[in-house]
N, C-alpha and C positions, 0 to 999 in steps of 0.2 A: 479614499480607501484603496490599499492596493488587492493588486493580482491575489486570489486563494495560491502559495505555493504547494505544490503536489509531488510527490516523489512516486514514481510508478517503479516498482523492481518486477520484471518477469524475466524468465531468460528463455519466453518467445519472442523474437524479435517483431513479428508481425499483432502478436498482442500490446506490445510497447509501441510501436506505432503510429495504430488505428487509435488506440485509448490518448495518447500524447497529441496528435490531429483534433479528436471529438474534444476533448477538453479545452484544448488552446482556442478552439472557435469557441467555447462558450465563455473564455476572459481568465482561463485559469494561467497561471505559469508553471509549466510541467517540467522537471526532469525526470530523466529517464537511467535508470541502471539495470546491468544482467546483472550482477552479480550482489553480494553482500557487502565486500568490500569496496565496491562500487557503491552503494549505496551509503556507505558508512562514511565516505569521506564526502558525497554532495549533505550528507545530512549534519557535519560539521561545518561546515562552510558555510548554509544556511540554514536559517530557523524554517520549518515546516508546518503547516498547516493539517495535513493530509499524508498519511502512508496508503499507497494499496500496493499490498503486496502479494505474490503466492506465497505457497506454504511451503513447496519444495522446488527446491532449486539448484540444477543440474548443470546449468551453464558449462562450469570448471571445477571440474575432478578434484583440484588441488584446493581448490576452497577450503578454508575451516568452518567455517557457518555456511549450511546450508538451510538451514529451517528456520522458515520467515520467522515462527513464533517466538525461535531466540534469538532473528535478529531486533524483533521491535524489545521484546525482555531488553535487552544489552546498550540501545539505542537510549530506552527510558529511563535508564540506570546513569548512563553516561552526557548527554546532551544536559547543558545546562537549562531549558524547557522545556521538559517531556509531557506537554502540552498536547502534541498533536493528536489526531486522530488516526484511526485504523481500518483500512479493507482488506481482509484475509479474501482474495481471489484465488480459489480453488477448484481443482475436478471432483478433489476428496470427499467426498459425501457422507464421512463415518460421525458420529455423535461426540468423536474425538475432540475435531479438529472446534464443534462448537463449543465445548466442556475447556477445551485451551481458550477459546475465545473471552467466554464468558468470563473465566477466571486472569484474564490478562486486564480487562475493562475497557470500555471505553471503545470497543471494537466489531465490526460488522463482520461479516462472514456472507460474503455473494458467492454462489455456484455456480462455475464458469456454463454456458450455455451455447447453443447452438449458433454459431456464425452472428453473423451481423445484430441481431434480436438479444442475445448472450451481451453484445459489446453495447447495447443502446441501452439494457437494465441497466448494466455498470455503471455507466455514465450517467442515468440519472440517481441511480443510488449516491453518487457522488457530489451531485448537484445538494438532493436531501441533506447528505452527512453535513456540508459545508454550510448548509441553511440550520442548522440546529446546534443552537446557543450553547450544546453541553458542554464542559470544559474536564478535561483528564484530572482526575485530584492526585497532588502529589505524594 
């Protein structure tokens, strides 16, 4: 069985990082993008297992997608497996962001948290998601 592959978009660098480090010791295979269109081309390239994304994404001004929620929308429309699964990684805390969740499917919603403690739920929420059979219905 191979590597879970993982796509991490944040455009902190130091959240992309620490999360790409904690995963790769637990046997995952991580890419990493700031951006959307960074994201878009590692996510044609290879089949995914796992998106954790933010919600908002600031990296580069000139961006056209910035909002994770339509970059995964756009991603599951277009990728010939829109199989993978979803971590909306967020500060957002509004009934919004999980109301977009919900209605997208298939998708978690972690609330970015304090330092190190914040970065160890992630990862194991990630562990979980990757441990559970459910599959995206097309």
């Amino acid at each position: 069985m191979s590597a879970p592959r993982i796509l991490i978009v944040d455009d902190d660098k130091v959240v992309r990082t620490v999360l790409e480090r904690q995963l790769t010791t637990r046997g995952c295979d991580v890419v990493c993008a700031e951006t959307c269109s960074e994201a878009i081309h590692v996510a044609q390239e290879q089949k995914l297992d796992l998106l954790v994304i933010d919600v908002r994404l600031d990296a580069d001004p000139l961006e056209t997608i910035r909002d994770g929620f339509v970059l995964v929308g756009w991603l599951r429309r277009m990728l010939p497996d829109p199989s993978f699964r979803v971590i909306i990684h967020t500060k957002d805390r509004s009934p919004e962001v999980d109301a977009r969740a919900e209605a997208e499917g298939n998708t978690e919603v972690f609330r970015k948290g304090d330092g190190v403690h914040g970065v160890q739920n992630l990862v194991d929420l990630v562990q979980r998601t990757l441990e559970d059979p459910r599959q995206t219905p097309n």
